[in-house]
N, C-alpha and C positions, 0 to 999 in steps of 0.2 A: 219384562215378563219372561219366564222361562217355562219352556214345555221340554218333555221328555225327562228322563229320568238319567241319562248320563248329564247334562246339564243341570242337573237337579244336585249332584254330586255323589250316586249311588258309586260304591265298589265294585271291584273286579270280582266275576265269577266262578274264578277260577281256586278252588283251596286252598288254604293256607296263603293267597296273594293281600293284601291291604288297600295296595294301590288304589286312584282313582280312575271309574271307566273312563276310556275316550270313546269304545264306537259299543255298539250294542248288535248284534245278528238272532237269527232265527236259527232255533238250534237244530231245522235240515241241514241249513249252511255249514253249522259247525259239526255236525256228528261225524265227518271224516277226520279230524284229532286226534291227538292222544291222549290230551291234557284233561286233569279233573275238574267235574263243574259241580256245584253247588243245584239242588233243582230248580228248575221255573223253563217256562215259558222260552222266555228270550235268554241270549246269554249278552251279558256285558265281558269287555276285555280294557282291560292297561292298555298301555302302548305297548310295551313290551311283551304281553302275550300277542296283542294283536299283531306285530313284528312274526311269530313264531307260528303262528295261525298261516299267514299269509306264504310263509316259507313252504311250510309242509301244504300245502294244499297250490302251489301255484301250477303245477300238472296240470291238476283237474276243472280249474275255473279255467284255462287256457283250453283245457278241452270243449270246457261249455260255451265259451265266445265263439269257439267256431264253428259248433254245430247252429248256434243262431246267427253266421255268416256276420259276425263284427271280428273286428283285429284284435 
């Protein structure tokens, strides 16, 4: 039985990408990117944007763990 929709085998959210998702976020999470999304709700990512996602934004999550006092 599969639930969700990246195990479902939805695509990446990102334009022009074909890929299959691996992770899915809420698109507060993602709106500090650069990259284009397709509209909806949530966005889904590849590995490889999720790679690039995770790059360009590691400042900021590193900033939010420690204003909620985690490492």
């Amino acid at each position: 039985m599969t639930l969700g929709r990246v195990q479902k085998g939805i695509r990446c959210s990102v334009i022009g990408c074909s890929n299959e998702a691996i992770r899915s976020l809420s698109k507060e999470k993602f709106s500090s990117s650069d990259l284009n999304l397709q509209e909806g709700r949530r966005t889904y990512l590849c590995d490889l944007h999720y790679k690039i996602w995770k790059k360009s934004t590691k400042k900021l999550r590193k900033m939010d763990r420690l204003r909620y006092g985690q490492k």
